[in-house]
N, CA and C of each residue as an Amber inpcrd file, in Angstrom:
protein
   390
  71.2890000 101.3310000 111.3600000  72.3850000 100.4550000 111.0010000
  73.5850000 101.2600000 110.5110000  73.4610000 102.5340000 109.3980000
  74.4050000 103.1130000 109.0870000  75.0670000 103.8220000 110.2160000
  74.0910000 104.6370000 111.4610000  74.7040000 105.3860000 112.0220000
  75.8050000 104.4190000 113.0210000  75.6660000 103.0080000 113.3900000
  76.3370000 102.3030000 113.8860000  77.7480000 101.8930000 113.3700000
  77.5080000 101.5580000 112.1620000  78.9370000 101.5600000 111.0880000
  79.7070000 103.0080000 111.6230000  78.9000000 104.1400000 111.1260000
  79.6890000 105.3760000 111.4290000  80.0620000 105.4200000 112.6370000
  79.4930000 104.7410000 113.7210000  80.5540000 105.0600000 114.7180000
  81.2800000 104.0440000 115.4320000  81.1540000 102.6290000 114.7470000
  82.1320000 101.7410000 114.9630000  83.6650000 102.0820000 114.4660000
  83.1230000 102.7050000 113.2080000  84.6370000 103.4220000 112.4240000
  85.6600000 104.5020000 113.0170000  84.7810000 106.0600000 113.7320000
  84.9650000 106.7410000 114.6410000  85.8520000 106.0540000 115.8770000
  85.3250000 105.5610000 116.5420000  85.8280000 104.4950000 117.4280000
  87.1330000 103.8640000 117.4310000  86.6600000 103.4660000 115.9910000
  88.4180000 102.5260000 115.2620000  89.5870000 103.5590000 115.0810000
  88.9230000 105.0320000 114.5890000  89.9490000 105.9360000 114.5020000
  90.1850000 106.5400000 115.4270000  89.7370000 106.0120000 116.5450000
  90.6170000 107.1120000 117.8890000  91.6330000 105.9000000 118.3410000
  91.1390000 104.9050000 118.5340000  92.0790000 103.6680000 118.9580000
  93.1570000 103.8920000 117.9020000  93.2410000 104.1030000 116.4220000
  94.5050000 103.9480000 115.6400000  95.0620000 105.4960000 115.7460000
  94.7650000 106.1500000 116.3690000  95.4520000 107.7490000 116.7190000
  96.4850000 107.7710000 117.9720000  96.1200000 106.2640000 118.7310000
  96.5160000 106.6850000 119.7560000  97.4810000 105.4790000 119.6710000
  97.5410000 104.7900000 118.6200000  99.1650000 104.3390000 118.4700000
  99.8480000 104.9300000 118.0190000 100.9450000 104.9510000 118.4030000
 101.8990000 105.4320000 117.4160000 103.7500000 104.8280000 117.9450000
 104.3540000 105.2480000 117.0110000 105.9660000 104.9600000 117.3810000
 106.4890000 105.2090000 118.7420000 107.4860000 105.0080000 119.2260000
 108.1200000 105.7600000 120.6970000 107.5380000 104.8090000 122.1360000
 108.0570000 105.7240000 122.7930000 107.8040000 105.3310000 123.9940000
 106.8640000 106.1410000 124.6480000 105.7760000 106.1240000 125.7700000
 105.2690000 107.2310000 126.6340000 105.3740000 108.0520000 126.5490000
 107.1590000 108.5530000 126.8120000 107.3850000 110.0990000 127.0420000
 107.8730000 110.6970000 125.7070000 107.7990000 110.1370000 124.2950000
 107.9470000 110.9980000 123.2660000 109.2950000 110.7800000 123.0340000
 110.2310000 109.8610000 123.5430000 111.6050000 109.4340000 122.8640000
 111.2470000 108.6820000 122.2110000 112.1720000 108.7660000 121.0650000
 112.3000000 107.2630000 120.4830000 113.1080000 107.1830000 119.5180000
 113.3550000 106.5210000 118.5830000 114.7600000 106.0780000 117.8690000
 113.9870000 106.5040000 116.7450000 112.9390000 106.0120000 116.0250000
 112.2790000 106.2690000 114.8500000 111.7290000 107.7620000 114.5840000
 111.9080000 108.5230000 115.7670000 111.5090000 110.0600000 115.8530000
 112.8190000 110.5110000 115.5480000 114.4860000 110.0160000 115.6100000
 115.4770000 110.6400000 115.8520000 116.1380000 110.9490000 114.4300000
 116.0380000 111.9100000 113.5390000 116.7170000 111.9150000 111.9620000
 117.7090000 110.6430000 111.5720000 118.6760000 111.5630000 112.8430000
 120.0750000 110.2340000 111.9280000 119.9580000 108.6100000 112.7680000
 119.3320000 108.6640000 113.6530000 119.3050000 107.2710000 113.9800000
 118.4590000 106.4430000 113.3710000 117.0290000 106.9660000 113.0000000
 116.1680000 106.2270000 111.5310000 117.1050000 106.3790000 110.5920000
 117.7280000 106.8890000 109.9310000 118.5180000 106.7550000 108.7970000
 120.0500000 105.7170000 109.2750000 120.2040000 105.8400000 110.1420000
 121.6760000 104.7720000 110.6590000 120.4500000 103.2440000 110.4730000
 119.6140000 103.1330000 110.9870000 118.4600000 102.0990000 111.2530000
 118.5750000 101.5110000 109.9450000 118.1940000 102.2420000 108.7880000
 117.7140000 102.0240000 107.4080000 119.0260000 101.1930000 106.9570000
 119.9050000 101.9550000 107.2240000 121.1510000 100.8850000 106.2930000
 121.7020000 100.0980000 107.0400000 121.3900000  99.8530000 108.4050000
 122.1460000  98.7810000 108.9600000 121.1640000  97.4800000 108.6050000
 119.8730000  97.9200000 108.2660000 119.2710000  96.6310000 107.9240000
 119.1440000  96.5100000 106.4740000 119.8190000  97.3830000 105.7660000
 119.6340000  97.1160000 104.3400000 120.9790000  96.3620000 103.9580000
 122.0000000  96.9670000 104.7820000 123.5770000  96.1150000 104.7150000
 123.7310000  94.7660000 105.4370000 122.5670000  94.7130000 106.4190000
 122.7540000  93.5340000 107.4010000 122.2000000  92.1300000 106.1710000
 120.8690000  92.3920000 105.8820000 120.5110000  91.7710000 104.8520000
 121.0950000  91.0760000 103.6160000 121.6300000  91.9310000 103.1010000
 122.3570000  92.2000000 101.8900000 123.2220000  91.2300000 102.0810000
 124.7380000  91.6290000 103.0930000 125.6600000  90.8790000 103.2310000
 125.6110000  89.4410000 104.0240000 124.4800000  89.2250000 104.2880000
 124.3000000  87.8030000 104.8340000 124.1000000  87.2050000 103.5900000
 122.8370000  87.7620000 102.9240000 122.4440000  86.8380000 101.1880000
 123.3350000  86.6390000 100.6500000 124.7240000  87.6570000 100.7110000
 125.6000000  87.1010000  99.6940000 126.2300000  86.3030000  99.8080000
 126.6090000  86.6620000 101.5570000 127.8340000  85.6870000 101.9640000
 127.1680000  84.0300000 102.3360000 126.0250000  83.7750000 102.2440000
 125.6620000  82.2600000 102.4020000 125.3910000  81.6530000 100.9750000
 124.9600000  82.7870000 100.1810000 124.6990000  82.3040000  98.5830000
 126.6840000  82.2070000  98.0110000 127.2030000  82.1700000  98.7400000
 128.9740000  81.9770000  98.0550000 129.2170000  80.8290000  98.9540000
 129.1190000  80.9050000 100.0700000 129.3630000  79.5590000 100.9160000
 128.5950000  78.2140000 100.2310000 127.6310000  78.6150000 100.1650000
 126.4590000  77.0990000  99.5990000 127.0000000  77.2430000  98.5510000
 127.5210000  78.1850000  97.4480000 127.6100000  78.0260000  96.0590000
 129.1530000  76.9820000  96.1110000 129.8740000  77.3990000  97.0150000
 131.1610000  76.7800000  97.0500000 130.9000000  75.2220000  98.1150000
 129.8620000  74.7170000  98.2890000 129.7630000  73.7250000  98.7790000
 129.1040000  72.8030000  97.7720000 128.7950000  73.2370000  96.3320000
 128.1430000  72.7490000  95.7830000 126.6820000  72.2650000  95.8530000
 126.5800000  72.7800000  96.2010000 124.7110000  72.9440000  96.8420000
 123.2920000  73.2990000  95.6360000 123.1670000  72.5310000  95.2680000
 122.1510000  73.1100000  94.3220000 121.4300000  74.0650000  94.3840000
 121.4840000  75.0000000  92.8820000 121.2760000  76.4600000  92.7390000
 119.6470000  76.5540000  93.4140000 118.8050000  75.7080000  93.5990000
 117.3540000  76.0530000  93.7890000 117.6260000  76.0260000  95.7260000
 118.5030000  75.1760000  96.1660000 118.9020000  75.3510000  97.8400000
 119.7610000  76.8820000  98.2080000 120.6090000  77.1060000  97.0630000
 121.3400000  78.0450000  97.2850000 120.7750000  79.3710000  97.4230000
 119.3390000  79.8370000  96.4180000 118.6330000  80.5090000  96.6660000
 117.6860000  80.6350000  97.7260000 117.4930000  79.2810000  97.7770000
 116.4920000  79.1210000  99.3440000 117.1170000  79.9270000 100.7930000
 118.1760000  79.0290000 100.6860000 119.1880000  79.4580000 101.6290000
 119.8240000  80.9930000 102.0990000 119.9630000  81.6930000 100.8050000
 120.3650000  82.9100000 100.4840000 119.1220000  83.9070000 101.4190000
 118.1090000  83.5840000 100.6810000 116.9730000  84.1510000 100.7570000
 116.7370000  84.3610000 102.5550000 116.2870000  83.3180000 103.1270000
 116.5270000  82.6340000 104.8460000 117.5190000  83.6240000 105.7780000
 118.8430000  83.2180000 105.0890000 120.0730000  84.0970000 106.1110000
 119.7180000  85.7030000 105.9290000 119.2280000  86.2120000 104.4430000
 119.3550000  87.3720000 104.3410000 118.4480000  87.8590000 104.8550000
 117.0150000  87.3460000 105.2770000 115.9460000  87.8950000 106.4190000
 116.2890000  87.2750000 107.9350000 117.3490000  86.5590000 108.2270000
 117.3920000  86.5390000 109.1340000 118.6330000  87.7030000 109.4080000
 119.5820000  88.0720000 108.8580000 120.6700000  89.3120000 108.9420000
 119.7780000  90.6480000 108.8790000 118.7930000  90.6830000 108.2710000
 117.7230000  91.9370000 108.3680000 117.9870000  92.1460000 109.7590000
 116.7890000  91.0620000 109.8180000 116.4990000  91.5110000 111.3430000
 117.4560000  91.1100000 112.3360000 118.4930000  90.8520000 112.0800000
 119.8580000  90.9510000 113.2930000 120.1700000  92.2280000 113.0140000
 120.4280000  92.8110000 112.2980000 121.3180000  93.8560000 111.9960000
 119.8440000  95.2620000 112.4960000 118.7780000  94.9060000 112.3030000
 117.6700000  95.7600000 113.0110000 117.6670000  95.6040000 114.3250000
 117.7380000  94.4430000 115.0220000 118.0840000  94.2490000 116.3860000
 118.5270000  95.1460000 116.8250000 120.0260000  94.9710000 116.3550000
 121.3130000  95.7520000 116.8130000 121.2140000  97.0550000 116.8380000
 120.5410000  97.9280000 115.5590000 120.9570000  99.2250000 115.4240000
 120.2610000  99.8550000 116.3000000 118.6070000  99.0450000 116.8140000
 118.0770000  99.7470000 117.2270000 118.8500000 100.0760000 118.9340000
 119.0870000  98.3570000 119.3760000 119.5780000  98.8360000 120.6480000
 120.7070000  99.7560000 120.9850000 121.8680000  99.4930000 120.1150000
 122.7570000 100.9730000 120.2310000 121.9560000 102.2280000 119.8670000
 121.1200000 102.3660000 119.1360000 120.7340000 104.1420000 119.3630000
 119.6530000 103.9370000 120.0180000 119.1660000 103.3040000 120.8480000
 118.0820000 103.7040000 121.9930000 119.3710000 104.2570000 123.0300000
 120.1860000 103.5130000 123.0010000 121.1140000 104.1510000 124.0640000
 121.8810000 105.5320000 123.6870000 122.3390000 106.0140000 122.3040000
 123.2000000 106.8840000 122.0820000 121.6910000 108.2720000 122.2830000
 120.5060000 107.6430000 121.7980000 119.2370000 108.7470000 122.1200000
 119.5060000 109.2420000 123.3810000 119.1180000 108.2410000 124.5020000
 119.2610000 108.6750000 125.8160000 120.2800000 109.3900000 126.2400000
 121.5030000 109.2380000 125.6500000 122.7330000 109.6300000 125.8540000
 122.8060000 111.0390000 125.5050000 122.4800000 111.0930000 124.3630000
 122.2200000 112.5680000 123.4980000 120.9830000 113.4340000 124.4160000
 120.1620000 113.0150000 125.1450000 119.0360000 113.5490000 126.2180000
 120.1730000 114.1750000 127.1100000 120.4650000 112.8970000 127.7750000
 120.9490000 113.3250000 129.0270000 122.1290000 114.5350000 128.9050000
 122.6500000 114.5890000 128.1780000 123.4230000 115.4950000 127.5500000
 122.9390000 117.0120000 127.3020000 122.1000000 117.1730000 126.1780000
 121.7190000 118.3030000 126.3870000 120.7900000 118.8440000 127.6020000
 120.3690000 117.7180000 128.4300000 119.5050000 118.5480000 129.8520000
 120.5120000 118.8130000 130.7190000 122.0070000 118.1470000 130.7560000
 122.6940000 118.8490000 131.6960000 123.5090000 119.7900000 131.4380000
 123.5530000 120.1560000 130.1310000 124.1060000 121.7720000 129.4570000
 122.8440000 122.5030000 129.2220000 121.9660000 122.2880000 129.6710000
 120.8690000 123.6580000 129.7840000 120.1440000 123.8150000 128.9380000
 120.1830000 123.0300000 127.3890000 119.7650000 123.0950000 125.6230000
 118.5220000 122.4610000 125.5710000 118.1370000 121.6080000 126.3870000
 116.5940000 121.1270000 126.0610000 115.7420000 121.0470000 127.4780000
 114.2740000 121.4550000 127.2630000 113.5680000 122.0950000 128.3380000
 112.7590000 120.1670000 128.0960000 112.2890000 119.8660000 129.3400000
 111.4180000 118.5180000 129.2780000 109.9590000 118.9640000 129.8150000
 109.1410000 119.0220000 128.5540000 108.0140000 119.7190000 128.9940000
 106.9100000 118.2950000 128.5240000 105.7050000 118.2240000 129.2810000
 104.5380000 116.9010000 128.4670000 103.9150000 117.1880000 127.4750000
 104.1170000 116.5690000 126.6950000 103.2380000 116.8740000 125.8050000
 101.8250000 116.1610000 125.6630000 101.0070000 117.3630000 124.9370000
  99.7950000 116.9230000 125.2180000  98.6730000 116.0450000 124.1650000
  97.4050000 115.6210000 124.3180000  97.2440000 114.9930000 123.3370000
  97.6290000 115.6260000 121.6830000  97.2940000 116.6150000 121.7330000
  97.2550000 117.1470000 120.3270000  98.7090000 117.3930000 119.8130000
  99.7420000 116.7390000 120.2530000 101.2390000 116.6660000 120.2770000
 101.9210000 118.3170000 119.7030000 101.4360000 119.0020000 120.7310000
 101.9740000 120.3890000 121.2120000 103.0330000 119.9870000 122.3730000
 103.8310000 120.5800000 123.4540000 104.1980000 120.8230000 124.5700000
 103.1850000 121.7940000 125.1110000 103.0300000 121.1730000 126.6240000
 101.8180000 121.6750000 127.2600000 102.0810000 123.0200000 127.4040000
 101.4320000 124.4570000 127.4550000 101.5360000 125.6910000 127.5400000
 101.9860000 126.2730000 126.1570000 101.6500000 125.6790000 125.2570000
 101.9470000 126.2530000 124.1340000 100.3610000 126.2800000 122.8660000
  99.8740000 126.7980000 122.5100000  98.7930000 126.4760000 121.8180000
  99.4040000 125.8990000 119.9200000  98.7110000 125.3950000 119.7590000
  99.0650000 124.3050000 117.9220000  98.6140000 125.6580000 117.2960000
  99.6490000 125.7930000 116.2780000  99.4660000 127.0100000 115.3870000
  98.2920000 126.7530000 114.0770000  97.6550000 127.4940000 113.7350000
  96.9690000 127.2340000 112.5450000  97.5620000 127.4410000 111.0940000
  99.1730000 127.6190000 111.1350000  99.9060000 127.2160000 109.9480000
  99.6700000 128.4820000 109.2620000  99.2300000 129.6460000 109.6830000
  99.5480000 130.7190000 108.9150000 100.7270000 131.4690000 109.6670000
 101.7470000 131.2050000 110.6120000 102.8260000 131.4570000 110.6030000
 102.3820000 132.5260000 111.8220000 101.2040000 132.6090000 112.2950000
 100.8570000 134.0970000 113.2390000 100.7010000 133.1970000 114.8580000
């Protein structure tokens, strides 16, 4: 019975290894420094400025403070995720853009990478720097 647990678990951890972020070929927006960080505040500002700006509209419609919060609350997860929408689809495109760019000035080699997320012909270092 135990050895079955142990390898129902095994099992579970190769299936959760082999998700991950991106696409197939190892692009992706959440791999890219400044485009996860452009990501982060367009949905922290998208948010933000929806809550405020519907919690001033309802406040100036006279709307009772327990709707006004309701309300607030609603627009500002729905501006999240507009403003996540958005950022992501402009930098999936400025990514690609930034690809295509450096492969036709000569600056980045497109090699597969392999399971152990090396580029193929290269061996994974053992972190003593040799």
């Amino acid at each position: 019975m135990a050895k079955n647990k142990a390898e129902a678990k095994s099992k579970d951890k190769g299936k959760k290894g082999k998700k991950g972020k991106g696409s197939a070929d190892g692009i992706s927006v959440a791999g890219h420094p400044r485009a996860a960080a452009q990501v982060r505040r367009a949905k922290g500002f998208g948010g933000v400025s929806f809550f405020f700006i519907t919690a001033y509209f309802s406040h100036k419609a006279r709307v009772p403070a327990d709707q006004v919060a309701v309300r607030a609350l609603i627009a500002g997860i729905g501006g999240y995720m507009l403003a996540w929408m958005c950022a992501v689809t402009v930098w999936r495109q400025l990514v690609l853009a930034e690809l295509r760019a450096a492969i036709e000035s000569g600056r980045a080699r497109i090699e597969p990478i392999t399971a152990a997320g090396t580029p193929a012909g290269e061996a994974a270092s053992d972190g003593d720097g040799k």
